[in-house]
PDB file of N, CA, C, O and CB in Angstrom:
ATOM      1  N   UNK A   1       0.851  -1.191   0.000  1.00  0.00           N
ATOM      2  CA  UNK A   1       0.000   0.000   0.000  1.00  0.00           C
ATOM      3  C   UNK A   1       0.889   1.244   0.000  1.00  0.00           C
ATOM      4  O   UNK A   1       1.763   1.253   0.867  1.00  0.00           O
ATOM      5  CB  UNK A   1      -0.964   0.004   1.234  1.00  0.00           C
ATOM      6  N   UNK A   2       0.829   2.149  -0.708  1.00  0.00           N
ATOM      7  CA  UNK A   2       1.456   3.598  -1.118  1.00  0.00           C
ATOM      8  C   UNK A   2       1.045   4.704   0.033  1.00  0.00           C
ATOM      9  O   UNK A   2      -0.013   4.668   0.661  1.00  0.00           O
ATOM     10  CB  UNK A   2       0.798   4.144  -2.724  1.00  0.00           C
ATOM     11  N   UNK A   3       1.966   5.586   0.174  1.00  0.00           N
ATOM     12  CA  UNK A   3       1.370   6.201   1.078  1.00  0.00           C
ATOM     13  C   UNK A   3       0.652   7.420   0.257  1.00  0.00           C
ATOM     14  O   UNK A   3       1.281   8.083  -0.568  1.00  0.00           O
ATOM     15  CB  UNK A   3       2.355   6.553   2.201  1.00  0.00           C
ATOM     16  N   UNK A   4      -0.764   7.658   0.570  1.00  0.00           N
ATOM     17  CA  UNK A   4      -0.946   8.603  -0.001  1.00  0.00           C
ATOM     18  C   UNK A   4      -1.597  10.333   0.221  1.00  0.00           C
ATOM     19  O   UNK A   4      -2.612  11.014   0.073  1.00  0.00           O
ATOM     20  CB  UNK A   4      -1.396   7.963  -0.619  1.00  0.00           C
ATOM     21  N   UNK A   5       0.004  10.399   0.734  1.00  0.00           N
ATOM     22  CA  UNK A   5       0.217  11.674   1.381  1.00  0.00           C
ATOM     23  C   UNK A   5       1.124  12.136   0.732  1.00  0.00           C
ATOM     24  O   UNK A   5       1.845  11.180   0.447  1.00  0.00           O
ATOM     25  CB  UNK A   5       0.504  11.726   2.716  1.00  0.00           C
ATOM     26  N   UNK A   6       1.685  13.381   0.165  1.00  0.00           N
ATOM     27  CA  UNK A   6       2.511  14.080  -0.149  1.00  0.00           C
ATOM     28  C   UNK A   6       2.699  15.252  -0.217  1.00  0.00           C
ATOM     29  O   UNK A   6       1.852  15.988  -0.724  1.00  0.00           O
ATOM     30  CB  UNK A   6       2.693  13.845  -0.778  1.00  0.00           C
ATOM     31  N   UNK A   7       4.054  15.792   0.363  1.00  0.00           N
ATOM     32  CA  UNK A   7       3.948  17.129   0.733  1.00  0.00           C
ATOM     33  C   UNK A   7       3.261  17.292   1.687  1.00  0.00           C
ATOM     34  O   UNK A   7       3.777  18.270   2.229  1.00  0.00           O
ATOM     35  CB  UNK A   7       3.551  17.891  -0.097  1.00  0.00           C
ATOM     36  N   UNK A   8       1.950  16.818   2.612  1.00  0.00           N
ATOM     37  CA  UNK A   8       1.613  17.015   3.350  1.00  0.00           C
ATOM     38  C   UNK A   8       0.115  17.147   2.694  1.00  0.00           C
ATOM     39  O   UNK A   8      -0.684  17.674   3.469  1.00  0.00           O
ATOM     40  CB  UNK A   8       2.364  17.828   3.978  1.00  0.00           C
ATOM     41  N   UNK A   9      -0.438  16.762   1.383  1.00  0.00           N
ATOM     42  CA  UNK A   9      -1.133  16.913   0.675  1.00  0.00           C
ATOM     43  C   UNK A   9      -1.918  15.395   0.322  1.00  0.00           C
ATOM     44  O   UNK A   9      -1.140  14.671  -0.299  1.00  0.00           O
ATOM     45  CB  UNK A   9      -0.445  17.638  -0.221  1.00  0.00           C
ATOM     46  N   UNK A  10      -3.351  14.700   0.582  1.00  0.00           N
ATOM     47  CA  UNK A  10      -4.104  13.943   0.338  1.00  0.00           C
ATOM     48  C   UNK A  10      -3.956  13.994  -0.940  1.00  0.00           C
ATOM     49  O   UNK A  10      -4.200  15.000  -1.606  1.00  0.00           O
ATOM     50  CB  UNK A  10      -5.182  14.068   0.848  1.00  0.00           C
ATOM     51  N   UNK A  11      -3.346  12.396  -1.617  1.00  0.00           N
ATOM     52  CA  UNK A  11      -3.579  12.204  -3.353  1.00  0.00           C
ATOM     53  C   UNK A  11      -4.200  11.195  -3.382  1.00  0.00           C
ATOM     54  O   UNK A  11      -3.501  10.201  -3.185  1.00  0.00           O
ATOM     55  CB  UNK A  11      -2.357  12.017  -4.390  1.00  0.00           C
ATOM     56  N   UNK A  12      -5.357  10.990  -3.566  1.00  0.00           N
ATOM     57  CA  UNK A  12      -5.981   9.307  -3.860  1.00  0.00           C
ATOM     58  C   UNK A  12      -7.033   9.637  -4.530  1.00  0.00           C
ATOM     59  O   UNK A  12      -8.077   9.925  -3.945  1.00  0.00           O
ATOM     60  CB  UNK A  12      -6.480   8.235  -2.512  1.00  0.00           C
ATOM     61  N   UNK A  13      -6.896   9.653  -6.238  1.00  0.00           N
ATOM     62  CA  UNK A  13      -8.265   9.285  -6.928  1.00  0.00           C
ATOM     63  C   UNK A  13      -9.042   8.215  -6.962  1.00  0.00           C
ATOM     64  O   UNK A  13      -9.997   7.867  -7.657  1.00  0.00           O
ATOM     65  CB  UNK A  13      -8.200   9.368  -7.988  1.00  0.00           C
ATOM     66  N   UNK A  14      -8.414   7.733  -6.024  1.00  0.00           N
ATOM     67  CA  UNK A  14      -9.741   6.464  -5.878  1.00  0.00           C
ATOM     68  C   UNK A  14     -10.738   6.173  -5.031  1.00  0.00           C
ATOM     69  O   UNK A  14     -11.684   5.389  -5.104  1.00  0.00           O
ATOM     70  CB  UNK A  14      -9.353   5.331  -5.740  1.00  0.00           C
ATOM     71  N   UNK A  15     -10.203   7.289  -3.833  1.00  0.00           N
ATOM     72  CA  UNK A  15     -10.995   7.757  -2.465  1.00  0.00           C
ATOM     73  C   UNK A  15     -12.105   8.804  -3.510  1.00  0.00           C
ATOM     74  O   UNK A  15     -11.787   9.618  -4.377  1.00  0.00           O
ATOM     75  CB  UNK A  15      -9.724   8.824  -0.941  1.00  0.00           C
ATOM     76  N   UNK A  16     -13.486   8.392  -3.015  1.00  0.00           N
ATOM     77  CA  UNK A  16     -14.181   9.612  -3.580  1.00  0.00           C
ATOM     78  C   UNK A  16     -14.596  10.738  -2.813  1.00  0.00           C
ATOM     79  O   UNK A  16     -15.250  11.665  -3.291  1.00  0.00           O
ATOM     80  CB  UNK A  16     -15.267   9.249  -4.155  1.00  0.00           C
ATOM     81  N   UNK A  17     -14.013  10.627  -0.966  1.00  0.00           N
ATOM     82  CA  UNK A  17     -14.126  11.859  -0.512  1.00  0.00           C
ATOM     83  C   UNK A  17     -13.309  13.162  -0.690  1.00  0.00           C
ATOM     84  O   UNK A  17     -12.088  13.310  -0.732  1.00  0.00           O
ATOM     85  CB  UNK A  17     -14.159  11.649   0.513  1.00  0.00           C
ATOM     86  N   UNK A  18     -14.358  14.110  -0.785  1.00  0.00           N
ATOM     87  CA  UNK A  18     -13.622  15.591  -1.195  1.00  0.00           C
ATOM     88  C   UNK A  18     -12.578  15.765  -0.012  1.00  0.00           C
ATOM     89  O   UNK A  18     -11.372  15.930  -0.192  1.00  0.00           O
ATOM     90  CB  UNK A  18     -14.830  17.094  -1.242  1.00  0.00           C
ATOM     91  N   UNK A  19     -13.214  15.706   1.234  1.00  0.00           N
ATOM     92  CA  UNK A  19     -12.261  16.348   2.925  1.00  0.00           C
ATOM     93  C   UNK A  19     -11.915  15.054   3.188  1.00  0.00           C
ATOM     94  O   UNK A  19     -12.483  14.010   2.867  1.00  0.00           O
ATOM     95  CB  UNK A  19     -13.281  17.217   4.592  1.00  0.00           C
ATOM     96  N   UNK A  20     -10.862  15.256   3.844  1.00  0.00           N
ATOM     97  CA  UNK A  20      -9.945  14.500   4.961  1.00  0.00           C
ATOM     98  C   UNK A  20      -9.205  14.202   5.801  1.00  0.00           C
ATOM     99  O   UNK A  20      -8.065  14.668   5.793  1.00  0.00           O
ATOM    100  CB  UNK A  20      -9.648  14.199   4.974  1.00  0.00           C
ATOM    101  N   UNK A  21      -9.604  13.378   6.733  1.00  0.00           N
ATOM    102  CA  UNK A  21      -8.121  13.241   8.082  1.00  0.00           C
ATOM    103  C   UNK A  21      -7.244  13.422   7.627  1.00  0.00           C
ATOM    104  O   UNK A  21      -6.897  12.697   6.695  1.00  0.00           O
ATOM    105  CB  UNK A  21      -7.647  11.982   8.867  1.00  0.00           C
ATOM    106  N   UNK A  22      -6.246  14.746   8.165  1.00  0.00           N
ATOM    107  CA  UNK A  22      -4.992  14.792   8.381  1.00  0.00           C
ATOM    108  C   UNK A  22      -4.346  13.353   8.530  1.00  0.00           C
ATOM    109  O   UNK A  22      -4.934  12.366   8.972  1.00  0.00           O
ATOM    110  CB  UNK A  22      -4.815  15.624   9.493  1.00  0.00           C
ATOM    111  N   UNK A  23      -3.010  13.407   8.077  1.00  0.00           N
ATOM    112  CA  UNK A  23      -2.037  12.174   8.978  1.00  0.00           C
ATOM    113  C   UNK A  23      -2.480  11.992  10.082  1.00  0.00           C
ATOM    114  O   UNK A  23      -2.817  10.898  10.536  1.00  0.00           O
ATOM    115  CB  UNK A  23      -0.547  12.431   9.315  1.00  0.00           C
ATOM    116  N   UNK A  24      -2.543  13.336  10.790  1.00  0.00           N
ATOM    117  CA  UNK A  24      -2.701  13.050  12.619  1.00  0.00           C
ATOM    118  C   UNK A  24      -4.044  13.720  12.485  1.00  0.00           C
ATOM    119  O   UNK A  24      -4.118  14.934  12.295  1.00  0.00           O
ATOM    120  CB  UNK A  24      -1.371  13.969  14.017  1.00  0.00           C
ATOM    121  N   UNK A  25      -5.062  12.982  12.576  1.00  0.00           N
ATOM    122  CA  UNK A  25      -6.146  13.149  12.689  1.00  0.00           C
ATOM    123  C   UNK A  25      -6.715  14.869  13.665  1.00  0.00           C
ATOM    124  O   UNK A  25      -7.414  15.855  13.432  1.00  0.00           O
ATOM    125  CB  UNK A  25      -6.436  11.736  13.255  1.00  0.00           C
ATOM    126  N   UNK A  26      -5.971  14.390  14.640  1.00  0.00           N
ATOM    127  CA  UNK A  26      -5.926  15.515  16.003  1.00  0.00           C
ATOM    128  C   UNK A  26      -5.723  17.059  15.418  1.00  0.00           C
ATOM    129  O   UNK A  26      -6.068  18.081  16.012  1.00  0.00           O
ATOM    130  CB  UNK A  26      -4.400  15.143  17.188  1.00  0.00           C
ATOM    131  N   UNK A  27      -4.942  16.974  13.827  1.00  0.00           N
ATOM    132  CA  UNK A  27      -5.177  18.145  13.271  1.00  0.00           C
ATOM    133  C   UNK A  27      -5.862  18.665  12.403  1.00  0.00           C
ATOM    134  O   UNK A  27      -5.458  19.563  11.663  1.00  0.00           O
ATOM    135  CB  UNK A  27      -4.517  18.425  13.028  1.00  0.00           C
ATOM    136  N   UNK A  28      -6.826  18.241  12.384  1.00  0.00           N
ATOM    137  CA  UNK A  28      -8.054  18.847  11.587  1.00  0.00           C
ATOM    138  C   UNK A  28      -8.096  18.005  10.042  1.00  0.00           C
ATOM    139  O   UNK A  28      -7.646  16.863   9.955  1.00  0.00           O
ATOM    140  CB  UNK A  28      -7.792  20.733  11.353  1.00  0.00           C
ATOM    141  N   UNK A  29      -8.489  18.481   9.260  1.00  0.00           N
ATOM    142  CA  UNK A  29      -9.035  17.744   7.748  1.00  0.00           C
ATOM    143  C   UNK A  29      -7.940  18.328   6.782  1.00  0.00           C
ATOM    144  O   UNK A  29      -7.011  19.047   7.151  1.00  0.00           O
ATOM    145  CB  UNK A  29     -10.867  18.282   7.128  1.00  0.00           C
ATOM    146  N   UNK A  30      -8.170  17.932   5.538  1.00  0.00           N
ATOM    147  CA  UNK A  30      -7.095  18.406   4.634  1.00  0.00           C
ATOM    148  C   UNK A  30      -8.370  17.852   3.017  1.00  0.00           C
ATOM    149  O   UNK A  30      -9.347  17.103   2.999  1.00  0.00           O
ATOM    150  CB  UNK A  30      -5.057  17.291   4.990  1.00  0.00           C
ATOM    151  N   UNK A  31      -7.682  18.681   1.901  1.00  0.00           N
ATOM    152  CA  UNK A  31      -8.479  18.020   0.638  1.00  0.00           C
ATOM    153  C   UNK A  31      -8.056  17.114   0.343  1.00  0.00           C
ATOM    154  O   UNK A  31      -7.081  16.769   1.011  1.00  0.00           O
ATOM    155  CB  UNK A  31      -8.606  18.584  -0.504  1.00  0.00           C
ATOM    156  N   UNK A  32      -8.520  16.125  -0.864  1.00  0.00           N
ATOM    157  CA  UNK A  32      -8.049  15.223  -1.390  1.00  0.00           C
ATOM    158  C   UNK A  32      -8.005  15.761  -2.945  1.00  0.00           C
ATOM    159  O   UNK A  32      -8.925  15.672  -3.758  1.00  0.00           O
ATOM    160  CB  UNK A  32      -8.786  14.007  -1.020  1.00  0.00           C
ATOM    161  N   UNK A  33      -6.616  16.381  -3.167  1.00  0.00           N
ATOM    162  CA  UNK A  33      -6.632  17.164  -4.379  1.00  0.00           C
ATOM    163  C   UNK A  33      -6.620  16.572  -5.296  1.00  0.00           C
ATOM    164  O   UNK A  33      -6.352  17.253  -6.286  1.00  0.00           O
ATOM    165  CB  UNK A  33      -5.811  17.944  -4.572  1.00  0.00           C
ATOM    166  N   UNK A  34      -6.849  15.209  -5.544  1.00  0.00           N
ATOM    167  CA  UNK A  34      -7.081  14.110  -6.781  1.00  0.00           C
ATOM    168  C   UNK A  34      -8.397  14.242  -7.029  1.00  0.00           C
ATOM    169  O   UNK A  34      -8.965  13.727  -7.992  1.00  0.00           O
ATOM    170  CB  UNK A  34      -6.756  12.498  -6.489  1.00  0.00           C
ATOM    171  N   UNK A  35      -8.864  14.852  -6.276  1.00  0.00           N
ATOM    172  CA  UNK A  35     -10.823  15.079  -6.077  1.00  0.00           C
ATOM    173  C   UNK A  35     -10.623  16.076  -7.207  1.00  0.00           C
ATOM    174  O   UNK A  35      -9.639  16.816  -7.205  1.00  0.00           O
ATOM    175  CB  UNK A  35     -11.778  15.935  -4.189  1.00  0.00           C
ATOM    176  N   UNK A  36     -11.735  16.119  -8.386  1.00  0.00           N
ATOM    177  CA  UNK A  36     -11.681  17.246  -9.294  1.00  0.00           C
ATOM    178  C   UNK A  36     -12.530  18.483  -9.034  1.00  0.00           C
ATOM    179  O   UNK A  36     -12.804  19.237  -9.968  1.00  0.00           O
ATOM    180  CB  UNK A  36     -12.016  16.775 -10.546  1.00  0.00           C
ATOM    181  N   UNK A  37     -12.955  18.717  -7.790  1.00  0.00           N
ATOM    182  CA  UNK A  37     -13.875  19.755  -7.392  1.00  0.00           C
ATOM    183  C   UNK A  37     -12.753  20.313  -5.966  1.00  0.00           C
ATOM    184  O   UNK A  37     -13.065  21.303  -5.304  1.00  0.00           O
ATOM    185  CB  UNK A  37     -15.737  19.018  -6.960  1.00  0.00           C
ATOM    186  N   UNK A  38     -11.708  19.657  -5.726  1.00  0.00           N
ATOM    187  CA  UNK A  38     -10.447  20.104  -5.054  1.00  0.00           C
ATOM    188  C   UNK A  38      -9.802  20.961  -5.827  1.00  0.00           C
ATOM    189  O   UNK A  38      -9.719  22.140  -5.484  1.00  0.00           O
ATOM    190  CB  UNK A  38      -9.543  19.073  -4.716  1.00  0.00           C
ATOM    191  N   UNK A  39      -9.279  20.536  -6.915  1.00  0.00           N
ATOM    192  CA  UNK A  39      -8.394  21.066  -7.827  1.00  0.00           C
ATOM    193  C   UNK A  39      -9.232  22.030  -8.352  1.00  0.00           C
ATOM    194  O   UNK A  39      -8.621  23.092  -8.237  1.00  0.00           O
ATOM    195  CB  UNK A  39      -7.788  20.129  -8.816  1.00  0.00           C
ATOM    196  N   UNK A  40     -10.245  22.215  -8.839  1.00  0.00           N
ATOM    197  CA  UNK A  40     -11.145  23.710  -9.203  1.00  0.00           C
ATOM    198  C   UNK A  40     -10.910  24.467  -7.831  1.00  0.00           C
ATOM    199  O   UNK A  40     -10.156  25.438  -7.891  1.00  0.00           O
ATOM    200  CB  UNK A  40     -13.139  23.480  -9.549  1.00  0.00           C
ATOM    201  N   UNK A  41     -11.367  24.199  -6.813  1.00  0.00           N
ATOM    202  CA  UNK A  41     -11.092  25.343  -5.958  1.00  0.00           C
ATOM    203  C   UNK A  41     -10.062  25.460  -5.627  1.00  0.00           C
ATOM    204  O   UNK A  41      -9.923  26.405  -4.851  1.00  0.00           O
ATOM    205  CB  UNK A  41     -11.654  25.470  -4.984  1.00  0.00           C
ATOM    206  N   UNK A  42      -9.073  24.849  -5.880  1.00  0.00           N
ATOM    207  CA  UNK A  42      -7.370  25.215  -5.296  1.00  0.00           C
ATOM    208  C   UNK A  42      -7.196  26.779  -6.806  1.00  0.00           C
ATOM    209  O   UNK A  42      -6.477  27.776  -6.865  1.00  0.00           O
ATOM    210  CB  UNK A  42      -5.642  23.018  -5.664  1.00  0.00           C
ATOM    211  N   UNK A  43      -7.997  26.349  -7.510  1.00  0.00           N
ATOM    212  CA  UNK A  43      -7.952  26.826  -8.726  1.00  0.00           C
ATOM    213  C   UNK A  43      -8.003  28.466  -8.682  1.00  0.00           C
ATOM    214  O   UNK A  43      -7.182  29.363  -8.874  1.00  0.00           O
ATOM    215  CB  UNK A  43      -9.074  26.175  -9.498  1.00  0.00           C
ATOM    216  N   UNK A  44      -9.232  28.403  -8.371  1.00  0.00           N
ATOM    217  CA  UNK A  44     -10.394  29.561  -8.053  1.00  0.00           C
ATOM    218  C   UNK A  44      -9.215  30.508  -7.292  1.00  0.00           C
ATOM    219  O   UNK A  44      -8.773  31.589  -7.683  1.00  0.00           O
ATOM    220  CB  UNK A  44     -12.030  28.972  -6.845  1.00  0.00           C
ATOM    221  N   UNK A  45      -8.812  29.661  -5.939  1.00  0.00           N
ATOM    222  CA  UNK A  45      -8.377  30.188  -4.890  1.00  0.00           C
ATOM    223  C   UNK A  45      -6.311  30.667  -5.513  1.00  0.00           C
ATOM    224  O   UNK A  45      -5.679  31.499  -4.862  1.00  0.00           O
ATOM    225  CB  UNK A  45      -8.763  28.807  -3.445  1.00  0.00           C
ATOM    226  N   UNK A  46      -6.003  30.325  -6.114  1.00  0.00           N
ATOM    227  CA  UNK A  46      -4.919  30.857  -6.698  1.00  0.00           C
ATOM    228  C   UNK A  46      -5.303  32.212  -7.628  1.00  0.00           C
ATOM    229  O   UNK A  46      -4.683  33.254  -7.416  1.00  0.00           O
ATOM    230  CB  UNK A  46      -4.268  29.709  -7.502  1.00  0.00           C
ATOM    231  N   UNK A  47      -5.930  32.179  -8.252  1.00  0.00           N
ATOM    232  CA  UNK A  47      -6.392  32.758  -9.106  1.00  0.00           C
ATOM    233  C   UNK A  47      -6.668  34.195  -8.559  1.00  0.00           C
ATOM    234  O   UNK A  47      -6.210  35.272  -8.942  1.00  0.00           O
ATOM    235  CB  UNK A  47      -7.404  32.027  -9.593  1.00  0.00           C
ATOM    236  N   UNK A  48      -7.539  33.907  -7.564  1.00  0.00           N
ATOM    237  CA  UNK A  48      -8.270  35.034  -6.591  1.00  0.00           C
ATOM    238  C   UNK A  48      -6.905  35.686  -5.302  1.00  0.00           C
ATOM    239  O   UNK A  48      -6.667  36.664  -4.593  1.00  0.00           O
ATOM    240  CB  UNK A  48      -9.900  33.998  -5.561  1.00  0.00           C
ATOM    241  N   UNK A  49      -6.557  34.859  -5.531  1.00  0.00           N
ATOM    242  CA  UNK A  49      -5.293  35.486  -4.764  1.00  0.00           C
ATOM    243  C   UNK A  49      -4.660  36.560  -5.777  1.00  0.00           C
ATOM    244  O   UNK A  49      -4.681  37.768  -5.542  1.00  0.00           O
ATOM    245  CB  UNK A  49      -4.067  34.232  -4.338  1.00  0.00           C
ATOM    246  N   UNK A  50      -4.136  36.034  -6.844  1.00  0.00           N
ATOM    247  CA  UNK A  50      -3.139  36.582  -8.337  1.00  0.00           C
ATOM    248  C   UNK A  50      -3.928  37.996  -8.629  1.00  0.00           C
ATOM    249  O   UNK A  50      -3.438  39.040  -9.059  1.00  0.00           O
ATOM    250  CB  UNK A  50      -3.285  35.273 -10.101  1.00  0.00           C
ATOM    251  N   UNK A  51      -5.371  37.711  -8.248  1.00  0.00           N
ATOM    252  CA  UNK A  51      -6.361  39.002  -8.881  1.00  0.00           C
ATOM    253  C   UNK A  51      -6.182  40.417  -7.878  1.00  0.00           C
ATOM    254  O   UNK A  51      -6.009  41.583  -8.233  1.00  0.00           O
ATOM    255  CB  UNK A  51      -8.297  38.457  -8.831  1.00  0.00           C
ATOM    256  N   UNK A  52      -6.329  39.659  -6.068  1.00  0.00           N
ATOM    257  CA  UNK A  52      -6.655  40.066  -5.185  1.00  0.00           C
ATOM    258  C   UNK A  52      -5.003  40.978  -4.975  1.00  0.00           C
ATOM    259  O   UNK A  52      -5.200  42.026  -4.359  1.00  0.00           O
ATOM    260  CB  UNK A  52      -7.314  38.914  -4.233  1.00  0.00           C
ATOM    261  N   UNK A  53      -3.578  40.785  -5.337  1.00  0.00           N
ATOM    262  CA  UNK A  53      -2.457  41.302  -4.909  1.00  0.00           C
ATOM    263  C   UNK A  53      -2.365  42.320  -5.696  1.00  0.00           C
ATOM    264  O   UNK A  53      -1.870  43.408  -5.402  1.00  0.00           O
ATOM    265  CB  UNK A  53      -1.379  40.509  -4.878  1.00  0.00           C
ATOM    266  N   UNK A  54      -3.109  41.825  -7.317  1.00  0.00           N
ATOM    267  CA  UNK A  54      -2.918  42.783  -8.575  1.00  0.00           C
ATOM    268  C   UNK A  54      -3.891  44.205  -8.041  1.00  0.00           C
ATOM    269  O   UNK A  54      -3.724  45.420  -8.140  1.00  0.00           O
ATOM    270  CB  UNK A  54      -3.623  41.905 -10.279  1.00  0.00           C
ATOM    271  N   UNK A  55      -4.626  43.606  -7.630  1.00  0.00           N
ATOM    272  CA  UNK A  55      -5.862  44.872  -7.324  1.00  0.00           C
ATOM    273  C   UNK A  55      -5.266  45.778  -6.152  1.00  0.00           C
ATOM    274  O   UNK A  55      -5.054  46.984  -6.271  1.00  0.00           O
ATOM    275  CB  UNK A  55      -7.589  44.150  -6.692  1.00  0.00           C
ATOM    276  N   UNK A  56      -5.008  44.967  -4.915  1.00  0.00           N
ATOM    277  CA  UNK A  56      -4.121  45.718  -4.132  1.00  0.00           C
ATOM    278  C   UNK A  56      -2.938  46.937  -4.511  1.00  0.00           C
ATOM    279  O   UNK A  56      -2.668  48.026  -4.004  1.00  0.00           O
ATOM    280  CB  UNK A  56      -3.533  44.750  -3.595  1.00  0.00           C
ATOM    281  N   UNK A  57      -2.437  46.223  -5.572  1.00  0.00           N
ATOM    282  CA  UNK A  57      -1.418  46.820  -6.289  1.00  0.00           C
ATOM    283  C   UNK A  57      -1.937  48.736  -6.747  1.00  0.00           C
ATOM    284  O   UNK A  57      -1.510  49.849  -6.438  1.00  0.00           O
ATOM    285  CB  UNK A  57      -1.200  45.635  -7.767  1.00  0.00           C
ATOM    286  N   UNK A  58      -2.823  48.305  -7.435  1.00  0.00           N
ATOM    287  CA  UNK A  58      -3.214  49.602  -8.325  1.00  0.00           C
ATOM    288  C   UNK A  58      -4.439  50.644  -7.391  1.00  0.00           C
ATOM    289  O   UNK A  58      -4.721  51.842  -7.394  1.00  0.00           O
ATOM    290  CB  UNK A  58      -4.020  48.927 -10.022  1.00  0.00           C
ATOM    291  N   UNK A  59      -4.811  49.713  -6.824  1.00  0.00           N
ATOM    292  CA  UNK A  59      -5.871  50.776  -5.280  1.00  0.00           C
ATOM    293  C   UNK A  59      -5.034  51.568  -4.534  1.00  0.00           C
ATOM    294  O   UNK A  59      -5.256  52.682  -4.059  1.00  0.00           O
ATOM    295  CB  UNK A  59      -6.677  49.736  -3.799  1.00  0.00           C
ATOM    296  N   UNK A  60      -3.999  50.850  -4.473  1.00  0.00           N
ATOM    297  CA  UNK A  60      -3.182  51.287  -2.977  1.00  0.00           C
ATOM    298  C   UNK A  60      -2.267  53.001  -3.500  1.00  0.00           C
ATOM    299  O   UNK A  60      -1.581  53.610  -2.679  1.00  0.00           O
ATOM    300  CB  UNK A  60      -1.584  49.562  -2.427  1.00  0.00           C
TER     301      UNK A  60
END
């Protein structure tokens, strides 16, 4: 069995849950970015960051 953790990051497309136990449970949930509704919002959320520094940029 593979471990399928990396980086500190849930990879298992074969798990069909979106959230998940941490390694150490005791620390809260993590995504399972093999999930394709993970990877859209990791998406979104890069994106909105890239928009959100640019905008900062030219307001400020």
């Amino acid at each position: 069995m593979r471990n399928k953790y990396s980086w500190g990051l849930y990879n298992d497309p074969h798990d069909p849950r979106l959230i998940v136990p941490k390694m150490n449970p005791m620390m809260g949930w993590t995504l399972n970015i093999a999930h394709r509704q993970a990877r859209l919002g990791l998406a979104v959320m890069v994106i909105g960051g890239v928009v959100g520094v640019v905008a900062s940029a030219f307001l400020h």
